[in-house]
N, C-alpha and C positions, 0 to 999 in steps of 0.2 A: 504494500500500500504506500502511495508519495505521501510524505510530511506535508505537512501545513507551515508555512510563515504567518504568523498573523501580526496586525497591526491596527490602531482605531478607524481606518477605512480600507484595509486592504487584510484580502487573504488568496495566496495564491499556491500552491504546489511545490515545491523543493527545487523540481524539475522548470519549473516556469520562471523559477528565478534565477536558477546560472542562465538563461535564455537571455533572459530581463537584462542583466548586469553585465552585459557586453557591449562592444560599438555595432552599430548596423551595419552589418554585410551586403553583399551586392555592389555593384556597381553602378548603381542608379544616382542622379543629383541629389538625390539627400543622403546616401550612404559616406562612412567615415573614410571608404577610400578616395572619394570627391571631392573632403572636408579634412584633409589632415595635413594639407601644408603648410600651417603654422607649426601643429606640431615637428613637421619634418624641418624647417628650419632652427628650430629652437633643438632639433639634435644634433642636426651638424656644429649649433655655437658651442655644444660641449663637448664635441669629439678626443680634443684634446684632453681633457680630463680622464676620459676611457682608456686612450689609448697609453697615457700614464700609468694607469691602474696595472694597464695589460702587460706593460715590459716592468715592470716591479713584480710582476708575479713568477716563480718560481715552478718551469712547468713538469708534470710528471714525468719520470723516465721511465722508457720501453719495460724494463724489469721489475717494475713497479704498476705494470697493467697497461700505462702509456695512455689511460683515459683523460681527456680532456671536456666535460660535460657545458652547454652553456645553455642556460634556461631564461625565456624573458616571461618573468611574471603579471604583465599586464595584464587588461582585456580587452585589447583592440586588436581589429583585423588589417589584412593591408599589404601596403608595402615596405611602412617605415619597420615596422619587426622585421622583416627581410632584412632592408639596409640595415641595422646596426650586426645583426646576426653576422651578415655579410662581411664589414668594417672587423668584427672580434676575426673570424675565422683568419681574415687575410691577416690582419698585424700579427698574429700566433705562427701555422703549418707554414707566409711569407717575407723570414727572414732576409733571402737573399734580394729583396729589391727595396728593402731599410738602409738607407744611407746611413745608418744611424749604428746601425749593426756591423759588426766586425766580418760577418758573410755577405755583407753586399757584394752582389758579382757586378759590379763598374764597371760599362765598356765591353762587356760580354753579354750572351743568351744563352748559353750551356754550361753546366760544369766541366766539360772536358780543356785541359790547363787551368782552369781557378785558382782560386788562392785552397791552403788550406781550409779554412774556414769556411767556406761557402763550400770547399769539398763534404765538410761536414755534415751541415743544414742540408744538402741533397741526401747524404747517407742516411742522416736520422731522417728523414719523411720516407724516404724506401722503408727505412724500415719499421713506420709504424703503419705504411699499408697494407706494408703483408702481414703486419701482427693480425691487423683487421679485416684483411680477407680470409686468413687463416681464422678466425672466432668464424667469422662468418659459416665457412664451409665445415668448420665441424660439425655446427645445428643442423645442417641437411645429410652429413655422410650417416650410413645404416653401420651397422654393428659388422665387421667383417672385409666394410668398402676398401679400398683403395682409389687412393686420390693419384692423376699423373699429372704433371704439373712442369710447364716451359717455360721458362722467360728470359728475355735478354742477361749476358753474363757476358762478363772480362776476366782475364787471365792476368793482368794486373795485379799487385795487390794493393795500389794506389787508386782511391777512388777519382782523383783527378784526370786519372787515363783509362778514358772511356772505350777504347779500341775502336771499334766500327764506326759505332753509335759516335765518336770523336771525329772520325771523317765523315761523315754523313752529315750532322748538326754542328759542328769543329768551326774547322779554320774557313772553307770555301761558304759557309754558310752566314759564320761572323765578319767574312770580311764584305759582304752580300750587306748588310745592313751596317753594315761602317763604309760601305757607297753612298748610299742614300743619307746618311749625315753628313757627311764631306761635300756634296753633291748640296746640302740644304733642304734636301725634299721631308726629311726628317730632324727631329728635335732628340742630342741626346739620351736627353728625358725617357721619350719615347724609348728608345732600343733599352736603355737599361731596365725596365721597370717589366721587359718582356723574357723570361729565361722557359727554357723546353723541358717541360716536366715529364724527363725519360733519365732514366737512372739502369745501370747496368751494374748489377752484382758483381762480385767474385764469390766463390764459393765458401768463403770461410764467411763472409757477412751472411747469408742466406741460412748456412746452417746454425750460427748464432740466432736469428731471429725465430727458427722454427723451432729449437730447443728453449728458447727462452719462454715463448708464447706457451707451448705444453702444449696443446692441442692434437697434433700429429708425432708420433713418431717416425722416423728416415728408414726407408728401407735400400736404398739406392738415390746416389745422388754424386752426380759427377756434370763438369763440361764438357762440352761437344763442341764440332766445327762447324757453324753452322754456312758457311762459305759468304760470298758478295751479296749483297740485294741489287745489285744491277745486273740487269737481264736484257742484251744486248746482242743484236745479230751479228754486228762489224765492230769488233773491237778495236777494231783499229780507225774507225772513224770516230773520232775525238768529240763530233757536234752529238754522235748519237749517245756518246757516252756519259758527257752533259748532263744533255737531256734526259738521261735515263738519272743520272741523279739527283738533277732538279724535281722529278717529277715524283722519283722516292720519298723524298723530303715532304716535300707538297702532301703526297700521302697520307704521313703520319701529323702533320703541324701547320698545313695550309689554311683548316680551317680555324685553328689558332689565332693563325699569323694573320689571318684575313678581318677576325674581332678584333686583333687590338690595332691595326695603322689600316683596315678599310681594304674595297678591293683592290682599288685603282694601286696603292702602293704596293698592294700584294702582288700583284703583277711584276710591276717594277722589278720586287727583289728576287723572286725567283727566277725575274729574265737575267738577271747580274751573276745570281748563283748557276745557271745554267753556261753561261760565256765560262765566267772562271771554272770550272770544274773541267770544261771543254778543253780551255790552257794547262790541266793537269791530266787528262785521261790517262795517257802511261801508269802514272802514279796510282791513280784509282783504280785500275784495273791490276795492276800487281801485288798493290799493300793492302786495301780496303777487305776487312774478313769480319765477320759476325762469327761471337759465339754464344750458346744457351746454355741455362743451367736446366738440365733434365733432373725431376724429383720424383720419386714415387715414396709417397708417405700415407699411414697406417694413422687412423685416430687411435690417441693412447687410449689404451685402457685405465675408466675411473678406479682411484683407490679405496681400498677399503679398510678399513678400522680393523684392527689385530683384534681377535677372540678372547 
């Protein structure tokens, strides 16, 4: 049966009152998403206050659960709980494009060469997505599953030296968008505040993460070769070879690249990346190798209390 709220003219359901005591939904002229621009100005005047709060905080580490929870206790609908939600997440998991931060990668869009420290901040977000993909995928494995499991890996053990993922998103790709600021078409600003959220293992991180998280045990787990990503009829034609790693690129971060500088300059840099990569093909075709870390892991088995 719903409680009652009562009051000297009102009595309404329990239920009718969490309804009651919110902002009006929808999108219509009288709803609060039509009507909250004051609000949304009056958040961005104290951004700064938040984002103080946010680098003072001390945040959890991987072997510690590596949870970071954020709740907005309001009861409005909308967009402005987006935006601040949005503003926490980025100043936290986007160290590296914090001028402020000791991993700001300046001047760069990839880890591969970085400083340490921004080698860092890439390492630690690897590894708290696969903490998190790992939680994830134990809730669905059955009793007995096995999980097989690819992903990008290097033979390094230097997380600044990306191997493949380093030619492919590296040098031809950063000097592709250090055209277009030399050139004027873009604002410093711009290029740095944009880094390729691709990150390639080595084996000894990978297995650190999946032993720490608990979740699965390793039954197998080694690198492979996984060869070029350019897939080229004439390799010795240099435009095709380019283009075939212009268009690699594009592949995985075009539509990236295309949100944050638009189409018109996405063009641009990929036609710039396509020319240079052209003036290297030998190179590319000889040095350029991808490798994966192949896993095959077991969820642990729950423990149990001694008799």
């Amino acid at each position: 049966m719903a409680m009652a709220v009562k009051g000297e003219n009102l009595v309404v359901t329990k239920l009718k009152l969490e309804r009651m005591l919110s902002m009006k939904g929808g999108k219509g002229e009288t709803s609060y998403l039509k009507n909250s621009q004051a609000q949304a100005r009056h958040a961005r005047a104290m951004l700064h206050f938040l984002e103080a709060t946010l680098s003072a905080m001390k945040l959890p580490l991987l072997e510690d659960g590596g949870t970071f929870a954020v709740a907005d206790l309001g009861c409005s609908c909308g967009t402005n709980t987006l935006f601040l939600m949005g503003i926490i997440v980025e100043h936290v998991p986007e160290r590296v494009t914090d001028k402020r931060s000791p991993a700001y990668n300046g001047g760069r869009v990839f880890v591969h060469g970085a400083s340490a420290d921004t080698a860092a901040a890439y390492k630690q977000q690897f590894q708290a997505d696969l903490a998190s993909f790992l939680r994830a995928r134990a809730v669905e494995m059955k009793v007995g599953g096995v999980m097989f499991l690819v992903c990008l890996g290097r033979t390094s053990i230097d997380p600044a030296d990306q191997g493949g993922a380093g030619f492919l998103f590296g040098a031809h790709f950063q000097d592709a968008w250090n055209d277009l600021v030399e050139e004027g078409l873009l604002e410093s600003e711009k290029r740095d505040s944009f880094n390729i959220p691709v990150y390639a293992a080595c084996l000894r991180e990978f297995k650190e993460v999946v032993e720490a998280e608990g979740s699965f045990s390793i039954n197998k787990l080694q690198v492979v070769k996984g060869g070029s990503p350019l897939v080229v009829n004439h390799p010795e034609d240099a435009s095709e070879v380019g283009r075939a790693l212009a268009n690699s690129c594009r592949s995985v971060a075009g539509v990236l690249v295309e949100a944050h500088i638009g189409e018109r300059l996405s063009e641009e840099l990929f036609g710039r990346l396509e020319l240079r990569a052209a003036r290297h093909a030998r190179e590319l075709m000889e040095q350029m190798q991808f490798f994966h870390i192949v896993a095959s892991l077991s969820p642990s088995l729950p423990s149990h209390p001694a008799s």
